[in-house]
C-alpha positions in Angstrom: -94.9 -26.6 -59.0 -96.2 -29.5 -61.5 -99.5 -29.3 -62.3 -102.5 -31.4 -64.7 -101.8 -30.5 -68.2 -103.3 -26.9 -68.8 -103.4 -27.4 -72.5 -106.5 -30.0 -72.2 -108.8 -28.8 -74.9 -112.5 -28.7 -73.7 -114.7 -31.3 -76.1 -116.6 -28.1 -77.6 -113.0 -27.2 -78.9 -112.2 -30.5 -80.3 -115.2 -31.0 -81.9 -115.3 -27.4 -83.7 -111.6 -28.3 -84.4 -111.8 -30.4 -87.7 -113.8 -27.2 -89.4 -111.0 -24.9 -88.4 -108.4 -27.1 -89.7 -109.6 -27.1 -92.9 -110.7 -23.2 -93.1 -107.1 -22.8 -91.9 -105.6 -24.9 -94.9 -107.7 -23.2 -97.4 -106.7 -20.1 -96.4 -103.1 -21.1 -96.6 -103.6 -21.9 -99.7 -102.3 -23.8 -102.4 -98.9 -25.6 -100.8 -100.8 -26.3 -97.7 -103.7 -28.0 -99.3 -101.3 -30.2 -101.8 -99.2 -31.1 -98.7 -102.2 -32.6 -97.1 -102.2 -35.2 -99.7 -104.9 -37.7 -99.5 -107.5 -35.5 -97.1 -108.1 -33.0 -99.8 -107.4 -35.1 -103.3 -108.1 -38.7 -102.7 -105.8 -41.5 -104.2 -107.4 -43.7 -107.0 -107.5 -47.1 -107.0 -104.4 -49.3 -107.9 -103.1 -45.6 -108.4 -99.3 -45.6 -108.2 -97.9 -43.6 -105.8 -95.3 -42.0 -108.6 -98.7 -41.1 -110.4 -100.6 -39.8 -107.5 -97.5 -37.5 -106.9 -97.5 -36.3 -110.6 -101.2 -35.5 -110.6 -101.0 -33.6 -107.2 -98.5 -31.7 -108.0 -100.6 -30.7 -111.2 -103.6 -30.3 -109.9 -105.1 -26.1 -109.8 -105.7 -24.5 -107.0 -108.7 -21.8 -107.4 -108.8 -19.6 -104.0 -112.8 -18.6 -104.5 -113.3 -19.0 -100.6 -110.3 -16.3 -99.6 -111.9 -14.0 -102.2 -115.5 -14.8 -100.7 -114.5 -14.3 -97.2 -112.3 -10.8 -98.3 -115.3 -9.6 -99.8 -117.9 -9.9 -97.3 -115.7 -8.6 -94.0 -114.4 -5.4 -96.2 -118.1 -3.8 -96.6 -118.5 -2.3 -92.9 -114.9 -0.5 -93.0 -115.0 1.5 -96.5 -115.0 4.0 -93.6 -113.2 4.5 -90.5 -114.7 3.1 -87.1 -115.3 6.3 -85.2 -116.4 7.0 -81.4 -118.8 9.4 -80.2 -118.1 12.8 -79.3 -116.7 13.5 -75.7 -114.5 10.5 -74.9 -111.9 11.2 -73.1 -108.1 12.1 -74.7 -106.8 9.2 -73.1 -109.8 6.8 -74.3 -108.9 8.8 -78.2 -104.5 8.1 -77.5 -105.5 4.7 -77.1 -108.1 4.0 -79.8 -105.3 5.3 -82.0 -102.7 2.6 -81.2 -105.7 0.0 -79.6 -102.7 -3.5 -78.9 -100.3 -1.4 -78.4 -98.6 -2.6 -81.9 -99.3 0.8 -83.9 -102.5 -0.8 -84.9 -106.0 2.0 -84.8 -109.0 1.2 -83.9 -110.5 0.1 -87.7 -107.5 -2.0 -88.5 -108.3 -3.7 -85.3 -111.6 -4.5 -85.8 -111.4 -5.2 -89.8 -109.1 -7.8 -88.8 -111.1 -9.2 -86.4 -113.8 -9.2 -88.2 -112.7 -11.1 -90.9 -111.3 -14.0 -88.5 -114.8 -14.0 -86.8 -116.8 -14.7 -90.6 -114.0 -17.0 -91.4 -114.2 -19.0 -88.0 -117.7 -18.4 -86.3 -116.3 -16.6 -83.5 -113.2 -14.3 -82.4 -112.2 -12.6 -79.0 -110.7 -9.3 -77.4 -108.2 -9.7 -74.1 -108.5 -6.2 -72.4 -105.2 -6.5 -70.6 -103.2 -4.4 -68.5 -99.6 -4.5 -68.0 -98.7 -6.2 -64.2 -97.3 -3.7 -61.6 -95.9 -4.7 -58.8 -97.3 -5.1 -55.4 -99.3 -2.3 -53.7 -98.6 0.0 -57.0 -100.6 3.0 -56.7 -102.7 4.9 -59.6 -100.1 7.2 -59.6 -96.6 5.0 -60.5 -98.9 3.2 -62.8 -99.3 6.5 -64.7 -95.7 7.6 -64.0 -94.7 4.0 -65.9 -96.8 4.5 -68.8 -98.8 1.6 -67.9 -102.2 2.0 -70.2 -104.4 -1.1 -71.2 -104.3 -2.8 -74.5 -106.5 -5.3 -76.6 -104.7 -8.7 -77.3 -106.9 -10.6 -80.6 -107.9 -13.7 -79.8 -108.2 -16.3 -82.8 -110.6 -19.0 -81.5 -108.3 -21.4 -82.1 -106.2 -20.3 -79.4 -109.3 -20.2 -76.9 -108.6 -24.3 -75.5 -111.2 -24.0 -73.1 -114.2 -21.6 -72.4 -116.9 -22.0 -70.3 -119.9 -19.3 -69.3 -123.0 -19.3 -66.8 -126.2 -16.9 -66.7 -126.0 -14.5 -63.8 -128.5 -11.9 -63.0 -129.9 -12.6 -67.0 -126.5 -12.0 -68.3 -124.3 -14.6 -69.8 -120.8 -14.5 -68.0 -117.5 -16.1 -68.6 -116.2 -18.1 -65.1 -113.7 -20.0 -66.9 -110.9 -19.4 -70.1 -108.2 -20.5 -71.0 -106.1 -19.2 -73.7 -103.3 -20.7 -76.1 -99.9 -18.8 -76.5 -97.0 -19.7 -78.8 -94.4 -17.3 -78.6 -90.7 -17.7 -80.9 -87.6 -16.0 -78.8 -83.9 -15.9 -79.9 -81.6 -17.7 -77.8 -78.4 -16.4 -79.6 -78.0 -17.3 -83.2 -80.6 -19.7 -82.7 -84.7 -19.8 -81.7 -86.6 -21.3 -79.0 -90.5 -21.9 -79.3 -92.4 -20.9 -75.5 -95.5 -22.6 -75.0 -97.6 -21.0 -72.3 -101.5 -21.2 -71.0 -103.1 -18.3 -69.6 -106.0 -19.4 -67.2 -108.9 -16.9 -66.2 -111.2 -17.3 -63.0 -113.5 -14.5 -61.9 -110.5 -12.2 -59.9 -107.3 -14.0 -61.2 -105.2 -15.3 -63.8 -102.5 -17.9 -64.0 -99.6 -18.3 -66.5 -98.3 -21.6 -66.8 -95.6 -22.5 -69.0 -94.4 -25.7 -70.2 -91.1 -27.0 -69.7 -89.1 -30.2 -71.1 -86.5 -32.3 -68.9 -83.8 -34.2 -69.6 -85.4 -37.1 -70.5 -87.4 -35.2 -72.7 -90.7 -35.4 -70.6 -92.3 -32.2 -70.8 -94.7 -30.6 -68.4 -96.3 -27.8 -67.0 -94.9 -25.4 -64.3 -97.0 -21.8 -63.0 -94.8 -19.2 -64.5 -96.7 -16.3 -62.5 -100.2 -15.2 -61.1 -102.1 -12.1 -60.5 -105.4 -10.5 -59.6 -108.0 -9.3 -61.8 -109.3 -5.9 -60.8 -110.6 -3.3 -62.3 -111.8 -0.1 -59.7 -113.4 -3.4 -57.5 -114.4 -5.2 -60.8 -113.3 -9.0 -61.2 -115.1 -10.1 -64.2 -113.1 -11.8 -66.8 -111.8 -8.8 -69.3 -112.5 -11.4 -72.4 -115.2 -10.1 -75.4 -116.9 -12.8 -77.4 -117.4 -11.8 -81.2 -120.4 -13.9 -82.8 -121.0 -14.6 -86.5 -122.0 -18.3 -86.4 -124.9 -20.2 -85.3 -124.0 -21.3 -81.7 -125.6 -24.8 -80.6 -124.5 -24.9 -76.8 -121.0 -24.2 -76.4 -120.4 -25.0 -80.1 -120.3 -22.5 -82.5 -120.9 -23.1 -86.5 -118.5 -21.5 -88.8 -120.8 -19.0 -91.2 -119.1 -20.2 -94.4 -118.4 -24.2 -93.7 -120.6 -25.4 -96.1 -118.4 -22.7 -99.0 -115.2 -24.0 -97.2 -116.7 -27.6 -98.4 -117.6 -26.4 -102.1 -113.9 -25.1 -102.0 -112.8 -28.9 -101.5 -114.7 -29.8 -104.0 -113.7 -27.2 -106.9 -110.3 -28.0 -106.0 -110.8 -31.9 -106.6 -113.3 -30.9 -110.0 -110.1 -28.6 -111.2 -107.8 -31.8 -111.0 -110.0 -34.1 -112.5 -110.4 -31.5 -115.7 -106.3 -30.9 -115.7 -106.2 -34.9 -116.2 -109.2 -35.4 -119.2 -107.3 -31.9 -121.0 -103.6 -34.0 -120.5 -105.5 -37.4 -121.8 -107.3 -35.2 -124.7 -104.4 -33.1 -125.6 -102.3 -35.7 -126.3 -104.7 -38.7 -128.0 -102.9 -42.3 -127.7 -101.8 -43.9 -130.5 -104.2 -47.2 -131.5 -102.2 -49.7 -133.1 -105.2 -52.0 -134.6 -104.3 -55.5 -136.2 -101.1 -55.5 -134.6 -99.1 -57.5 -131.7 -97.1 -55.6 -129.1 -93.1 -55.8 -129.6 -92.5 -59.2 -128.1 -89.8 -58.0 -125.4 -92.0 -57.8 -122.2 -92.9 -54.5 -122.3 -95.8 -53.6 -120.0 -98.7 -51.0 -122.1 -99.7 -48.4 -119.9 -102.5 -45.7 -120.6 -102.2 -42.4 -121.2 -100.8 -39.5 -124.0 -97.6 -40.6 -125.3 -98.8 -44.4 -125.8 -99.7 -47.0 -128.2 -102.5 -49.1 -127.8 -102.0 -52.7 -129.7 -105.1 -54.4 -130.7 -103.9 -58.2 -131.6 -104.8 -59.3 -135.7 -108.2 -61.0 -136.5 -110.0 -62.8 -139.5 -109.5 -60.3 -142.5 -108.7 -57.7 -140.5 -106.3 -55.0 -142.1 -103.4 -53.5 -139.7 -103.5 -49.8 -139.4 -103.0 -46.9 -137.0 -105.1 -44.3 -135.7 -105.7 -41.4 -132.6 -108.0 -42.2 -129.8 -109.2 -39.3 -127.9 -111.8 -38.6 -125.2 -115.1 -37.4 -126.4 -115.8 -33.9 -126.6 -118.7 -34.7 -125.0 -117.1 -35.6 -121.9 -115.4 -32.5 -121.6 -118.0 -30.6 -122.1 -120.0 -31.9 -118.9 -116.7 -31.7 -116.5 -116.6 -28.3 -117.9 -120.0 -27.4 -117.2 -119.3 -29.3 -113.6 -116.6 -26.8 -112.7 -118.9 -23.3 -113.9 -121.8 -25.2 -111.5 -119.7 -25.4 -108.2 -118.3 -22.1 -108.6 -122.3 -20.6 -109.2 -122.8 -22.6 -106.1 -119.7 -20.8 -103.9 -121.1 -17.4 -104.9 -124.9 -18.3 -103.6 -123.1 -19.8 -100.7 -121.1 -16.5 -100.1 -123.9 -14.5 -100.2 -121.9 -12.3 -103.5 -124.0 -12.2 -106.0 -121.6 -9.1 -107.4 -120.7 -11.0 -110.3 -122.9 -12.5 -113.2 -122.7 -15.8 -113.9 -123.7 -18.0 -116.9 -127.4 -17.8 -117.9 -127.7 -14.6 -117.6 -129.6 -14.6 -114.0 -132.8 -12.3 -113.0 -131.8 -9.4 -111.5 -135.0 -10.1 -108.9 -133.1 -13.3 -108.3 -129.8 -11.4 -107.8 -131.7 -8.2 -105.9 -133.0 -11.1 -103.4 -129.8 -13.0 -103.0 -127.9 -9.3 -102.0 -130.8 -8.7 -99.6 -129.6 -12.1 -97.4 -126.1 -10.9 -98.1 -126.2 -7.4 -96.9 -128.6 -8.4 -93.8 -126.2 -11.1 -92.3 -123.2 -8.5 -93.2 -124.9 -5.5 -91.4 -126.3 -8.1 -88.3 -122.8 -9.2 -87.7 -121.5 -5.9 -88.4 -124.0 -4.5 -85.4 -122.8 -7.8 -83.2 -119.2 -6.2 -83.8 -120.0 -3.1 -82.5 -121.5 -3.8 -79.5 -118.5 -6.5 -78.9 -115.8 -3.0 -79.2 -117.9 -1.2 -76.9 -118.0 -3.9 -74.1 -114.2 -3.8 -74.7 -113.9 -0.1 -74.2 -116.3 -0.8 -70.9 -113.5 -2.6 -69.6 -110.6 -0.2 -71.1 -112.6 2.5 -69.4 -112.9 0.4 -65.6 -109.0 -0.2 -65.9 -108.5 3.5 -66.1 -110.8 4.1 -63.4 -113.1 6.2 -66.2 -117.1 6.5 -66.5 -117.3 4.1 -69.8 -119.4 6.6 -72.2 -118.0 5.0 -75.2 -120.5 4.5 -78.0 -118.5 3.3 -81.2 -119.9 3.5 -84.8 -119.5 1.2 -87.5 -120.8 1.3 -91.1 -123.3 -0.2 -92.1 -124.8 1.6 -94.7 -122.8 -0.3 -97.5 -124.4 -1.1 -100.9 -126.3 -4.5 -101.0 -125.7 -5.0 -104.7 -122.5 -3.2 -106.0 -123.5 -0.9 -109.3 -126.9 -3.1 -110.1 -128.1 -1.4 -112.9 -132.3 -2.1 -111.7 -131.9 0.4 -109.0 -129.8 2.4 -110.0 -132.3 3.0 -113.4 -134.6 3.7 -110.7 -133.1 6.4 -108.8 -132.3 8.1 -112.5 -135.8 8.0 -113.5 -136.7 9.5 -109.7 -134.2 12.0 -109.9 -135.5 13.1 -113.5 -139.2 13.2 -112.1 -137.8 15.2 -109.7 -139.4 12.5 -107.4 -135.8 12.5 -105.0 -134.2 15.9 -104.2 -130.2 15.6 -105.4 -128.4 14.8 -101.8 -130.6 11.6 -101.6 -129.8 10.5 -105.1 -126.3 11.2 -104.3 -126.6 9.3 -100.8 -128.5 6.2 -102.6 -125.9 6.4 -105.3 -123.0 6.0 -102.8 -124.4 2.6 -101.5 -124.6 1.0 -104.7 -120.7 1.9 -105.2 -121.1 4.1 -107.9 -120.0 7.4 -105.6 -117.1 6.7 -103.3 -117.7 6.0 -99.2 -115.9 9.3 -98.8 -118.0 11.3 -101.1 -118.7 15.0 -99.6 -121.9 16.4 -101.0 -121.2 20.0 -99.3 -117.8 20.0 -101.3 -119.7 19.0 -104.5 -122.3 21.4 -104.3 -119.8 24.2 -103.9 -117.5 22.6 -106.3 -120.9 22.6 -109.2 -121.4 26.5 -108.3 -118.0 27.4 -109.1 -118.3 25.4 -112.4 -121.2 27.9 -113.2 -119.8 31.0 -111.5 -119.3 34.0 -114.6 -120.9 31.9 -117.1 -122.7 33.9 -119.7 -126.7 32.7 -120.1 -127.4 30.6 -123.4 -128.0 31.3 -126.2 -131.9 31.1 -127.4 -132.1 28.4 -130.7 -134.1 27.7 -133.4 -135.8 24.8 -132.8 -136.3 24.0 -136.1 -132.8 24.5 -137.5 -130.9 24.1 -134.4 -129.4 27.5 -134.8 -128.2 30.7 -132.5 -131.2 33.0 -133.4 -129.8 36.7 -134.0 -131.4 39.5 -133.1 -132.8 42.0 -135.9 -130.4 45.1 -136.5 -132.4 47.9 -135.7 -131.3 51.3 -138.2 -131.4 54.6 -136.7 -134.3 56.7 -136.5 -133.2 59.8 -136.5 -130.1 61.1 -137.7 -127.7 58.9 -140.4 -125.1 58.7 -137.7 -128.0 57.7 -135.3 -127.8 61.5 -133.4 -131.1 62.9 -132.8 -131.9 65.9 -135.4 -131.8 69.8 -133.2 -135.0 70.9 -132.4 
C-alpha cells in the first residue's frame, strides 16, 4: 500500500544537517574536502578555472580536527567498560558480542562515543529478532533469538520527537534511516528502507521504483513492541552537545570551522612559497616580443617594463617580501593554537612557551566535559541494558562502569614535581603516588600495584646489607683485624 513519503526529515534534522555535512567531509578527509570545490576553497576573482583546478589540487590538507576528536573520545576506555558483579550469564554472553557483529561491550561504546563528540548526539536500537505469531518464551530460546544493540548515527535519525510524562522525557515518535547494499548476481542493488516507532509498534517501509522511474514508498512489514507488557520505544539518546529544543549543537563545531579555515590558510601559503620559490624575471627598459603574446604572472615569467628618458635596459628577480611570509606563517601557527584551545588538548606545547597555570586550567575544562560526557554515556548503556534485560524477561540490575579517572594533563611536569616532592616528604604513602602517577600517563592504565610490590620484594630478596662508608673518602670502611690473645695459633694456652 502507497503511503506519504516516510523519508520527510523533521526541520530539527535539516537544520542540524549543514553542521553534519561538513563534520562528515572533514572526517573524510582530504579527497572529500578537495571534491567539494568552491564550499571549502573559494574561487578568486577573474580566477581561471584551469588555475583554480591547479591550486586545488595543490592545496594541503592538515587533519588537526580527526586527531582532536580521536584524542578526546579515547580517554574513558584506556580500560575496559566492566558491569557489576552478579549479572546474569546471559546479560555477560551478550555484553561480550553486544550487535551481534563480534563487537564487546567497550568497542561498542568507544565507537559510540566518538560519533556522539563528533556529532552532538548518537543512539542505541535495543532490538529483538521478529518471531512469528503467538511464539512462546520457549521457541524464542529454542531459535537462539537474543536482543542486540543496532548504533545509531544521528544522521540516520530523520525524525524524532519526545514529550514529558510522569517528569520523564519519553520518545512517542522516531524514525530511523537505513541504507542497505545486496548482491543481485554479479551485480548490487542499494535498499532504502524507513523504520517508524510509535509507543507499541514499528513499521518498515521500503521504497520502490516503477517503470517509469517514479519511486515511492510501500510497508515492507509491521510488528509490536513489547517487552514483558512494556511498549516504550527501545531507542537510547547519547548527549554531548548543548541541546536548544529539539536541536542539538555539535561540541566541536566551532574546531570543525577553524579546520576550514587552516585548510584555506595552508593553500594560501603553498601559493606565496610557489610565487617566492620561483621569483619572476623583471625585464626593465624593455618592450615585450611584438608577436601578441599575452604576460601572465607567476614563477616562470618575465615581466617587461617599457624604455623611459635615460633609462638603462637590464634584468633582474622579483620576489615576495620575506616579510609577507613571515605573517602567513605566523597566520597558520595562530589557527592551529586556536584548534588545540578549541579541542580542549592542551597536551602539546605550543609557541611561546605557555604557563603551565594557563595549561593546568585549560586541562581542567578538558577533563571535566570528557568525564561529564563520559558519566552521560554510562547512564545511556545502562538504560540500554534496562531494556536488554525487559526483552529477556530479567530483573535489570545492571550497573555499568566506565573510566573516568583519566589524566587531565598527560605527563605535566608541575604536578608531577609535586607528587615527587610529597612522596620524598613522605607527605603521600607509595600506592597513592603510584595511583596519582597513573592519571598523569606516566604509569600505564593497567598498572597492578599488588604485582609491583611483590615484584620490588623479590628484587631485594637474599640481598646482603650494605656496606658502612666513609663519608669523607667515599670508601668501604674495613673492620680492624683483631690478633689472637692467647696462643700464636689463636688456641687458648692449658691451664
Amino acid at each position: 500500500m502507497a503511503v506519504d513519503d516516510p523519508s520527510t526529515k523533521s526541520s530539527a534534522y535539516q537544520a542540524m544537517e549543514p553542521k553534519w555535512r561538513r563534520i562528515d567531509d572533514i572526517l573524510s578527509g582530504a579527497d572529500t574536502i578537495r571534491a567539494a570545490g568552491e564550499l571549502y576553497l573559494p574561487k578568486y576573482e577573474d580566477e581561471s578555472a584551469a588555475e583554480y583546478k591547479r591550486r586545488l589540487s595543490a592545496a594541503p590538507w592538515r587533519p588537526e580536527f580527526e586527531d582532536a576528536l580521536r584524542g578526546l573520545a579515547s580517554r574513558p576506555f584506556s580500560k575496559d567498560v566492566t558491569l557489576n558483579e552478579g549479572v546474569s550469564e546471559q546479560i555477560k554472553t551478550i555484553s561480550e558480542d553486544i550487535d551481534g557483529q563480534g563487537n564487546n561491550l567497550t568497542q561498542f561504546a568507544a565507537a559510540m562515543f566518538e560519533a556522539g563528540i563528533a556529532k552532538g548526539f548518537h543512539a542505541i536500537l535495543v532490538d529483538y529478532p521478529s518471531m512469528a505469531p503467538g511464539a512462546t518464551l520457549a521457541d524464542e530460546r529454542a531459535s537462539g533469538a537474543r536482543p542486540y544493540w543496532v548504533s545509531v548515527p544521528c544522521t540516520e535519525i530523520l525524525a524524532l520527537y519526545t514529550e514529558f510524562q510522569n517528569g520523564r522525557e519519553v520518545i512517542v515518535h522516531a524514525r530511523l534511516y537505513e541504507c542497505q547494499v545486496v548482491r543481485d548476481g554479479y551485480d548490487e542493488e542499494t535498499i532504502e528502507r524507513v523504520r517508524v516507532f510509535n509507543p507499541g509498534e514499528w513499521i518498515v517501509y521500503r521504497r520502490v521504483t516503477a517503470a517509469d522511474k517514479t519511486t515511492s514508498w510501500v510497508e515492507e512489514s509491521r510488528g509490536a513492541i513489547n517487552r514483558g507488557g512494556k511498549t516504550s520505544i527501545p531507542l537510547v539518546l547519547f548527549y554531548t552537545g548543548k541541546r536548544i529544543g529539539n536541536i542539538v549543537q555539535p561540541p566541536l563545531d566551532n574546531l570543525a570551522h577553524v579546520q576550514i579555515e587552516l585548510y584555506q590558510a595552508l593553500s594560501r601559503k603553498e601559493e606565496v612559497l610557489t610565487y617566492a620559490g620561483s621569483p619572476m624575471l623583471s625585464a626593465n627598459g624593455m618592450l615585450p616580443p611584438n608577436d601578441g603574446t599575452v604576460i601572465a604572472v607567476g614563477p616562470k615569467r618575465i615581466l617587461f617594463a617599457p624604455p623611459g628618458d635615460g633609462q638603462t635596459p637590464k634584468w633582474e628577480f622579483i620576489q615576495p617580501n620575506a616579510e609577507n611570509i613571515r605573517e602567513v606563517r605566523d597566520d597558520i601557527t595562530s589557527l592551529v593554537e586556536d584548534m588545540r584551545r578549541l579541542a580542549m588538548q592542551p597536551m602539546t606545547s605550543g609557541s611561546g612557551n605557555p604557563t603551565a597555570t594557563g595549561q593546568s586550567i585549560e586541562a581542567s575544562k578538558s577533563h571535566t566535559t570528557v568525564q561529564r560526557w563520559a558519566m552521560a554515556l554510562k547512564d545511556a548503556l545502562e538504560l540500554a541494558f534496562t531494556y536488554t534485560c525487559e526483552w529477556l524477561n530479567e530483573q535489570p540490575n545492571v550497573e555499568v562502569e566506565v573510566f573516568t579517572d583519566f589524566s587531565a594533563l598527560p605527563f605535566a611536569q608541575e604536578p608531577i614535581r609535586a607528587l615527587e616532592a610529597a612522596r620524598k616528604n613522605k607527605d603521600l604513602s607509595q600506592r597513592t603516588y603510584w595511583q596519582n602517577l597513573r592519571r598523569f600517563d606516566v604509569l600505564s592504565g593497567d598498572f597492578d600495584p599488588d604485582a609491583e610490590e611483590e615484584a620490588i620484594a623479590a628484587e631485594f630478596e637474599g640481598l646482603d646489607g650494605e656496606e658502612d662508608i666513609d663519608p669523607r673518602t667515599g670508601q668501604p670502611i674495613v673492620p680492624p683485624i683483631v690478633p689472637p690473645a692467647d696462643g700464636e695459633d689463636g688456641d687458648p694456652l692449658p691451664a
